[in-house]
N, C-alpha and C positions, 0 to 999 in steps of 0.2 A: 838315188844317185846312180848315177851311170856307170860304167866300165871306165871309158876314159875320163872322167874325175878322179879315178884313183888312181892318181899315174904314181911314180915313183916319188917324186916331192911332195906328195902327200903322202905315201905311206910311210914316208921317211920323217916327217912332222910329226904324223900318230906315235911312230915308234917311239920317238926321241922325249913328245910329251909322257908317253907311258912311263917309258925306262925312268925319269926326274920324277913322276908321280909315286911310282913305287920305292926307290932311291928315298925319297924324302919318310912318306909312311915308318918304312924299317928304320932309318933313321930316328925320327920324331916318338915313336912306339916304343925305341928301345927291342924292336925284334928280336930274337938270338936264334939260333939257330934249333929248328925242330917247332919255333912258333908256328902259327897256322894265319893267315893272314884272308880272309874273305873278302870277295871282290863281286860285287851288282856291277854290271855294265851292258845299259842299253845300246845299241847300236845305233839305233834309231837316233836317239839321241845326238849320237856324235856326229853324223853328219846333216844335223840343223834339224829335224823333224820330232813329234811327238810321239813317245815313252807307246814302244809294240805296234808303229805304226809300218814299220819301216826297215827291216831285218837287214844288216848287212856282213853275211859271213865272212867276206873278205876284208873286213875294217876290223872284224871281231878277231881273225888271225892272226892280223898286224898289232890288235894292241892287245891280247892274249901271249905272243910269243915276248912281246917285248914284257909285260910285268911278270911272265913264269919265269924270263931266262934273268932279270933280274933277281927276283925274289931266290932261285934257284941258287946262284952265286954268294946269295948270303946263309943257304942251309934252310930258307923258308918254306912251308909249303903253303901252295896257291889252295883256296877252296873257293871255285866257282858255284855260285848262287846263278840256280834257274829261276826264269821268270815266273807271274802265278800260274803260268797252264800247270803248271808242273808243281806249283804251292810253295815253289821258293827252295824244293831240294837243294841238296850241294853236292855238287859231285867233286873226288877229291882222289888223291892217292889213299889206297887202300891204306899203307905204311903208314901215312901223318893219322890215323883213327882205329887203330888197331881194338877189337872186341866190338865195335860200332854194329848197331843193328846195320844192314844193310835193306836197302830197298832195289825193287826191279823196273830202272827206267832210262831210257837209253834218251838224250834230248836230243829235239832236233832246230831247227832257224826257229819255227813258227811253236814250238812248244815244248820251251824250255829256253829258246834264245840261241843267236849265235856264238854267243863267249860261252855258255857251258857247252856248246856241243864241241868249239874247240876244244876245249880242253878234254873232255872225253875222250878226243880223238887222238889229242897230244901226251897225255899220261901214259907211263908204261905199265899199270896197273887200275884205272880207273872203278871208283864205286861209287855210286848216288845214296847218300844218306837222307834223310830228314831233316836233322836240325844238328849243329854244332857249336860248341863254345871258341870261338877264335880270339887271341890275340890282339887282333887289330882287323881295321878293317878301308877299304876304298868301295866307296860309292860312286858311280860314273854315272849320271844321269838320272836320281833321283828312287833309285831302286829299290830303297828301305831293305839295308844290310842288317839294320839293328837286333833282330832275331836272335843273329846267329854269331853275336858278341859277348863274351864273358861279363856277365855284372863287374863292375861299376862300368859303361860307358864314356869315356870323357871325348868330347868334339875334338878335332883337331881342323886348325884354319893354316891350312897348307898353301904356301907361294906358289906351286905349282898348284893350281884349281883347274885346270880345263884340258879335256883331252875334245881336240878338236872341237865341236859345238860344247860339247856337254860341261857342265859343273861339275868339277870331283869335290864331293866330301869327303873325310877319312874320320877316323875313330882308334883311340886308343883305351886301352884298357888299363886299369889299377885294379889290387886286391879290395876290396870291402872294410871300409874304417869301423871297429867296434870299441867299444868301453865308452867312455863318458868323458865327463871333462878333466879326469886324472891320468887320462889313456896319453901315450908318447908313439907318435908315430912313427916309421921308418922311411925318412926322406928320399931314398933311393927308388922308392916305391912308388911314390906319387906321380 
């Protein structure tokens, strides 16, 4: 993609589908505040091309700044998934993962992706962990978030699905059903 592709009517579409895709997640999740919400997002992707073919740190900006300041406004914290050069790290506010082993890796467009090197760049504390239990989660172009999701995973089929080319999947989470068929479950949970 070019420079002038990205004029302001598209960045202004990216933003707007991001802000409605994250808006819905926290919604649909039931997020609360202090949840951890994980996000894969190719770039590549979003502007029509195939998954690490195609880096775009300024598409990764615009819809990085729109799902943090979203999420943000609701008390969420954002944990960007790098790609596998990087093995799918997450780099995350130090605060949302307190005692977290910490790993030493700084990403960059080509390794690690443009969405975690924003956010690296955007956090006032950033650290790159290994693997996390999140809350919920948005997949932006096929990124297999599911690692880094608290068992039980449940799909979620969001109205908002596309940030610019890509497909968003999202994901919510429920606690673990146990007992048997005498077991009473708690409806607010599910």
């Amino acid at each position: 993609m070019t420079e002038d592709v990205l004029n302001e009517e598209y960045r202004t579409a990216l933003a707007a589908e991001a802000t409605a895709v994250m808006e819905e997640l926290i919604e649909r999740a039931k997020l609360k505040s202090g949840n951890i919400a994980v996000v894969g997002c190719s770039t590549s992707e979003i502007v029509g091309s195939k998954i690490g073919t195609d880096s775009q740190p300024d598409v990764a900006k615009v819809v990085f700044e729109a799902l943090w300041e979203t999420a943000k406004a609701h008390g969420v914290y954002v944990a960007a998934q790098c790609c596998e050069h990087l093995n799918r790290a997450i780099i995350i506010e130090r605060a949302a993962v307190p005692g977290a082993d910490i790993v030493n890796v700084v990403p960059q467009p080509k390794a690690g992706g443009s969405f975690a090197t924003q956010a690296y760049h955007h956090f006032s504390d950033p650290v790159a962990v290994e693997e996390i239990r999140a809350d919920g989660g948005i997949d932006i172009g096929f990124t297999l978030i599911g690692m880094h999701l608290k068992k039980v995973a449940v799909p979620l089929r969001l109205a908002n699905n596309r940030i610019g080319e890509a497909t968003v999947l999202a994901a919510r989470v429920r606690p673990k059903f146990i007992g048997g068929v005498r077991a009473v479950y708690d409806e607010e949970l599910l």
